[in-house]
C-alpha positions as CSV (number, residue, x, y, z in Angstrom):
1,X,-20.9,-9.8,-2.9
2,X,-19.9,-6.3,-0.8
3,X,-18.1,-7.9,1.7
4,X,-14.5,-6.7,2.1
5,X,-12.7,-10.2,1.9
6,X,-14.9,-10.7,-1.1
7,X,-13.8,-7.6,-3.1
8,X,-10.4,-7.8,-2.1
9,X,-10.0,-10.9,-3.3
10,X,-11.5,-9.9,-6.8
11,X,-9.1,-6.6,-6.9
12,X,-6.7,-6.3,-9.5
13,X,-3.3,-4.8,-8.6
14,X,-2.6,-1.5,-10.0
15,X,0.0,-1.1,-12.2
16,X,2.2,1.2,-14.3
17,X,2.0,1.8,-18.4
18,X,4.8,0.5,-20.0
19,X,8.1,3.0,-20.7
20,X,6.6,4.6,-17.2
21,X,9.3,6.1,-15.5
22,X,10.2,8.0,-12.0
23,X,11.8,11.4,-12.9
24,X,13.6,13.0,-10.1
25,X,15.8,16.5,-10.5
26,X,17.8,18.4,-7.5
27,X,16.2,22.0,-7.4
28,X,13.8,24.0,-4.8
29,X,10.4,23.9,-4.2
30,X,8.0,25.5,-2.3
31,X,6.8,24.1,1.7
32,X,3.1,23.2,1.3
33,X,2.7,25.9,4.0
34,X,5.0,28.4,1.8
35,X,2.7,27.5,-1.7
36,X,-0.4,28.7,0.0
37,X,1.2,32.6,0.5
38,X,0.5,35.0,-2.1
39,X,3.9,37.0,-2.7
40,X,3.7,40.5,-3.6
41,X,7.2,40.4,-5.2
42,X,8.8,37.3,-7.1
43,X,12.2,37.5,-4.5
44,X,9.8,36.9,-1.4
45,X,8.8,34.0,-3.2
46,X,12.2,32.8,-4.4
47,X,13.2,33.8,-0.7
48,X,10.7,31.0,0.5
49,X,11.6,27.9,-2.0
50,X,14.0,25.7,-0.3
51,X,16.6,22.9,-1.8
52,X,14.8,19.8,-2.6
53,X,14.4,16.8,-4.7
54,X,11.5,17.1,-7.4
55,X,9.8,14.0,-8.2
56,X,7.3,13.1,-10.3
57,X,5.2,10.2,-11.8
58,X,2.8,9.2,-14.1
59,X,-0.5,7.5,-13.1
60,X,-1.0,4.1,-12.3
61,X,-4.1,2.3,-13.7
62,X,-6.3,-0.5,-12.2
63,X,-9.5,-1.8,-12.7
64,X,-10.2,-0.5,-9.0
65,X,-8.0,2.7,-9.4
66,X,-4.8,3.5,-7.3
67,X,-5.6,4.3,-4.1
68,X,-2.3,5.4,-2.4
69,X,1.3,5.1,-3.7
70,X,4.6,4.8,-1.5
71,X,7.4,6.8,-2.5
72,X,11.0,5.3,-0.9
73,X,14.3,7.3,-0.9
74,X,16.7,4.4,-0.6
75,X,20.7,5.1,-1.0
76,X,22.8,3.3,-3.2
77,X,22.9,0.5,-1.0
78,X,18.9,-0.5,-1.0
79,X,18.6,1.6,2.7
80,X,15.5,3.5,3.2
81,X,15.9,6.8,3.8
82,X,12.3,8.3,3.4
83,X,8.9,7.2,2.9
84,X,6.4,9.1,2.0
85,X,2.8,7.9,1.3
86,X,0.8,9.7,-1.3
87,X,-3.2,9.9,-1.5
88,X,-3.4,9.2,-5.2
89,X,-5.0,13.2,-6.3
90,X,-7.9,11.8,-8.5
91,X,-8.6,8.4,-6.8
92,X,-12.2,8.8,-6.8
93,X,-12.4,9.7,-10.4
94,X,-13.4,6.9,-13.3
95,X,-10.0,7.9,-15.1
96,X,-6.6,9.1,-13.3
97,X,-4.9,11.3,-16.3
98,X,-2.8,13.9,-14.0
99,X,1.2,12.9,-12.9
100,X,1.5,13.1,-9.4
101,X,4.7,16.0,-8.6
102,X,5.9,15.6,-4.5
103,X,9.2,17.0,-2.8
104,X,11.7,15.9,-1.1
105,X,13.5,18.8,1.3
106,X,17.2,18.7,1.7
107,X,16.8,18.6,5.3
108,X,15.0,15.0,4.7
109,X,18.1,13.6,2.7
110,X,21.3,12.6,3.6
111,X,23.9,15.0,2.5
112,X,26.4,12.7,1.6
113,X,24.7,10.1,-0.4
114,X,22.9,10.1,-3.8
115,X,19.6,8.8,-3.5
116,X,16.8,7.0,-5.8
117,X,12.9,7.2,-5.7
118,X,11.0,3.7,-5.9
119,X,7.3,4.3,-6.5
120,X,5.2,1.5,-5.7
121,X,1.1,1.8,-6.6
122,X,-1.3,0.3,-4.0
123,X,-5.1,-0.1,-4.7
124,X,-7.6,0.7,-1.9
125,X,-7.8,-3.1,-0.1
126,X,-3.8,-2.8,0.1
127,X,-2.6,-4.7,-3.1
128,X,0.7,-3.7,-4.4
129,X,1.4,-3.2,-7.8
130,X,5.0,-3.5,-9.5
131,X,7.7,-0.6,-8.5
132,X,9.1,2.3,-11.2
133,X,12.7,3.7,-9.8
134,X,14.2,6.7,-10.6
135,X,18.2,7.1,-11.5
136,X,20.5,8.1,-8.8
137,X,20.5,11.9,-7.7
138,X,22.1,14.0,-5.1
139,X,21.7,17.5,-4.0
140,X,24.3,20.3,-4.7
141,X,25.1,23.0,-1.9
């Protein structure tokens, strides 16, 4: 009964409440290198955040709990721009209640395009649960 195929087989797919949705907004953030400084003076710290892409997203649920999601910067075409692969914060908890917040820098998106952010769950034997998009943004400056 512990065998991988086993368990695998009996896993249930995550997936996402419904009315779930992606929200991305054009603003700065911080480097994870740059959030772990403590600034003496609130400039140094605005000095630090750089143009990005905030994006956040609410929980997925599963009988097994989301392990991982993959987060996809596509253009307006269906392109990939980025993936980014995101260790689900509380996956070893009984009960995920936290959104998960990531960045994307400027210097990781194309310039001239606007962009959306496809969020697909994944449980921990590498089922995939049904995709939540964001709208279309692009960054100014």
């Amino acid at each position: 009964p512990f065998a991988f195929a086993t368990r695998a087989a009996k896993a249930e797919a995550p997936a996402f409440g419904a009315g779930a949705k992606v929200t991305a907004e054009a603003g700065k953030a911080l480097t994870r290198k740059a959030a772990g400084v403590k600034y003496k003076k609130p400039e140094d710290k605005a000095k630090a955040e750089l143009p990005a892409v905030n994006v956040e997203f609410p929980p997925a649920t599963a009988k097994n709990r989301p392990w991982r999601y993959d987060v996809r910067a596509e253009k307006e075409d269906g392109s990939l721009v980025l993936l980014k692969r995101v260790l689900s914060p509380d996956y070893h908890l009984p009960k995920v209640e936290t959104g998960i917040k990531l960045a994307f820098f400027a210097k990781e998106l194309p310039a001239d395009a606007k962009v959306r952010f496809v969020v697909t769950p994944y449980e921990c034997y590498g089922r995939a649960g049904s995709s939540i998009a964001s709208g279309f943004v692009k960054l100014e400056g």
